[in-house]
N, C-alpha and C positions, 0 to 999 in steps of 0.2 A: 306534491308533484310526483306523479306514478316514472318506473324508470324509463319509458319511451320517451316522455314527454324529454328529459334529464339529457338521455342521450342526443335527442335533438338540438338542446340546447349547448351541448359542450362541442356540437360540430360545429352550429353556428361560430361559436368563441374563437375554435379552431382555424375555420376558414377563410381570414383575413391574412393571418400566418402563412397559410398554405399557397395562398395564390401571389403573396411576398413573394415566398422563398422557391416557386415555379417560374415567374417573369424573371426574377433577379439571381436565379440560380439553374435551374435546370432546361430552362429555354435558351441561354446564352453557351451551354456545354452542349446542347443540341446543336446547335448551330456553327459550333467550334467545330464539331467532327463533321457537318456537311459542306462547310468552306475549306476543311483539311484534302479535299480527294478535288478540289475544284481548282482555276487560274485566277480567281477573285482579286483583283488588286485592292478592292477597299470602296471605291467611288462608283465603276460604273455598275450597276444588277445586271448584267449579262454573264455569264460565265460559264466555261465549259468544265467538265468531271474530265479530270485527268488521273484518276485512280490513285494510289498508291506512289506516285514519281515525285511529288513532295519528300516525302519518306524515303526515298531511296535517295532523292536528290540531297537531302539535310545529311544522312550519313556518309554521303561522299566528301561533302564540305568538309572544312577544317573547320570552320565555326560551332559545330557541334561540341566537338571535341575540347576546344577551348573555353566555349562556356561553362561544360557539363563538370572541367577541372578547375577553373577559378570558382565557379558554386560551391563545390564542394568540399574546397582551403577554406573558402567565408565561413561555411557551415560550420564544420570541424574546431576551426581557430574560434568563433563565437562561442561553440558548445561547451568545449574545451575551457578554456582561458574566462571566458563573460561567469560561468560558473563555478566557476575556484575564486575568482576573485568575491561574486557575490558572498561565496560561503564564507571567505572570510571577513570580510567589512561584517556578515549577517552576526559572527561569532565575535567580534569588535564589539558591536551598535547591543550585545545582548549583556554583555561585559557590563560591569560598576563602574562607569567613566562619568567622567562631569561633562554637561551638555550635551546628554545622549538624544532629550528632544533636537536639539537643532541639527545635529550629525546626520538623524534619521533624514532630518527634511534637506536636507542640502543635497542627500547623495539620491533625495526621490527628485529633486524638480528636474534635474537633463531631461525624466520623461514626459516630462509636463509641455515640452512643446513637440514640436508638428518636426517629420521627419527633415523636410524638406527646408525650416527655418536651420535647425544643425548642420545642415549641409553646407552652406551658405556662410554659417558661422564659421566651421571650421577651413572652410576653404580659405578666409582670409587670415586665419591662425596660420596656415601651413605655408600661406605665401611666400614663397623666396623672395629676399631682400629685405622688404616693410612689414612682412607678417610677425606674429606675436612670436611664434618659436625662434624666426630666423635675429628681429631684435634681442630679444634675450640671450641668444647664442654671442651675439656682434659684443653685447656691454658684459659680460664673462669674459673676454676675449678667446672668443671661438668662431670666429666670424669667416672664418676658413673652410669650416664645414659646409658641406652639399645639403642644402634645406631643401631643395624642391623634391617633395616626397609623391606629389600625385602629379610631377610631371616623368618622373622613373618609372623605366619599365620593371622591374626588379620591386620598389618599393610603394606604389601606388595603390595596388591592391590592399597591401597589408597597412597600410595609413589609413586608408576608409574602413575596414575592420574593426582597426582602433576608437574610430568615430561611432562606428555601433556598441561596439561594447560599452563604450563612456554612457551611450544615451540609453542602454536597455539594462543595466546593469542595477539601475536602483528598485526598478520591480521583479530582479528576480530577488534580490536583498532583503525586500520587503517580504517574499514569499515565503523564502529561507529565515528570517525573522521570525516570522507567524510558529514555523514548526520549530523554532527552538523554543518559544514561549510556553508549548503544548509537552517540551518532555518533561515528565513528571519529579522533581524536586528528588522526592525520595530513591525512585533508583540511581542519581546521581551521588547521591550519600550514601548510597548500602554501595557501591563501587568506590567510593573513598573508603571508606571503614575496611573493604578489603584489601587495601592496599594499590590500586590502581592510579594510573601517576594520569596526567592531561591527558597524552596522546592515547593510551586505553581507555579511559573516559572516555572521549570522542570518537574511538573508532568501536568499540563495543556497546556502548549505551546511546551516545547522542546521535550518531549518523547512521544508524538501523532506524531510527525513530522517525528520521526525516525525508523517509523512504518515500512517502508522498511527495509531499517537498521537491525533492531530488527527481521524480520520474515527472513534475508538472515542471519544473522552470526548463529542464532538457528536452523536452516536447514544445516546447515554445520554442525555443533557442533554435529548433531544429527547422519549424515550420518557418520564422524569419530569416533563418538564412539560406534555406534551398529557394525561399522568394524574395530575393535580394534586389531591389529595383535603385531606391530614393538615393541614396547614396553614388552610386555609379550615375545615375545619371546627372544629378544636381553637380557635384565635385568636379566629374572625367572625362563624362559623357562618353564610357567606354574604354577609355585611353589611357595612356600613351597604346597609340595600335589596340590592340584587345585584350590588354592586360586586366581590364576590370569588366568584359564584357562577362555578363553573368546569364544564366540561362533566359529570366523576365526581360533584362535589359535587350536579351540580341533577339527577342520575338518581341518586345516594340519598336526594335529600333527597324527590323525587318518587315513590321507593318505599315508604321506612320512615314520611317520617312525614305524604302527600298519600293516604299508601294505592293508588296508581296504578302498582299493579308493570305490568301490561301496558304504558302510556305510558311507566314507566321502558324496560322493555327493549326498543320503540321506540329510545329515545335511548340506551342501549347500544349500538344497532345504528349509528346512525349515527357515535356515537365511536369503535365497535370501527373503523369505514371509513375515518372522518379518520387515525387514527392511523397504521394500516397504508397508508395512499397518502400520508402526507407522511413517516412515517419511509421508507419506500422509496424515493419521489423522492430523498430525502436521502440515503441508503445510495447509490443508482446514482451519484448524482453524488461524491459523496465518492470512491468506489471509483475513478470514471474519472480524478479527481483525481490520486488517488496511484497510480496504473498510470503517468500521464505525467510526476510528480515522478521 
């Protein structure tokens, strides 16, 4: 086979993919920025170009502002906390314990289901009165405590949080597992033989090593919580007030049920931007990180 014929062949292979990832990706962001500048509510095709007054209109709201800040506690508090926790269950599960197969599989299955079943479950975990927390609180005798956590404005947010970290927490475990499996036996011995105790083990030999590791579960962690939907809306459905409205949640909820899909894809546009300039700050810095680990 001469190479024209070759290169013909590998466009063909190609262009199934391509016109995928055109209809189901870059037709749909075309369309986001030409219903952003319009009055499109969603239902009827008439609609007029109102420039720019989406955008000017969203930054005068107070919803902006609210969403752009509870996004960015989800993100933070998931990044944060979901990966400390994993590193150490990962530094646990890697340990000489008995029953390390089943340990692994117990803290992987929360991700084994669908976001939207967890939702649902914990919702009636958190229930005041009958739910799972507030009974156990009652037969302790603590039955005095304030259990409605996703009905508080103060504590709502931070309870569905908790419910992401629970469910994504076992594949970053799994990830952070992989790279402790990969450091090499020997310079953990040639740092014992010099006298280094656990915590220099692991902050000079182990956790330079796991520098991949560490820049892929943080770049996920970062991507799921600046698009924080399943939760807020299954749990809150935004609430109490806006305490869990998060940037994805207040541009559906401002499409489907405000009827203001042009203003939605407005604030599309400015999520699509936060997103891709702080995941990338993030990516650059992480990457130069582990270049010098």
């Amino acid at each position: 086979m001469n190479s024209a014929v070759m290169k013909k062949t590998m466009y063909f292979f190609v262009l199934p993919a391509m016109l995928f990832y055109c209809v189901f990706w870059i037709f749909p962001i075309l369309k986001l920025f030409q219903y952003s500048v319009t009055d499109y509510n969603g239902y009827v095709q008439s609609f007029n170009y109102v420039g720019l007054s989406n955008f000017k209109t969203l930054f005068q709201e107070e919803i902006l502002g609210v969403s752009v800040k509870n996004t960015l506690i989800y993100t933070f508090i998931t990044v944060i906390f979901g990966n400390i926790i994993a590193l150490m269950l990962a530094l646990l599960l890697n340990a000489n314990i008995r029953a390390k197969g089943f340990y692994r599989s117990a803290f992987y299955i929360p991700t084994l289901f669908s976001a939207i079943v967890v939702g649902f479950i914990w919702s009636y975990v958190y229930m005041p009165g009958d739910g799972l927390i507030a009974s156990f609180l009652t037969k302790i005798g603590l039955g005095d405590v304030d259990t409605n956590f996703l009905g508080s404005y103060g504590k709502a947010l931070y309870a569905i949080i908790a419910v992401d970290i629970w469910k994504n927490i076992g594949t970053s475990t799994i990830i952070f597992l992989a790279g402790l499996q990969s450091v090499p036996y020997e310079l953990q011995e040639a740092g014992r033989i010099d006298g280094a105790g656990r915590w220099k083990l692991f902050r000079f030999v182990t956790l330079p090593m796991l520098a991949t590791s560490v820049t892929i579960n943080i770049t996920l962690s970062i991507i799921n919580g600046l698009k924080a939907f399943d939760y807020p809306f299954v749990m809150t459905n935004g609430g109490p007030g806006t305490s869990t409205n998060t940037l994805i949640y207040a541009m559906y909820k401002m499409a489907f049920t405000d009827q203001l899909f042009g203003k939605a894809s407005a604030l599309g546009i400015i999520s699509f931007a936060l997103i891709i300039a702080i995941t990338a700050i993030c990516v650059f810095t992480l990457n130069r990180k582990e270049v010098s680990a």
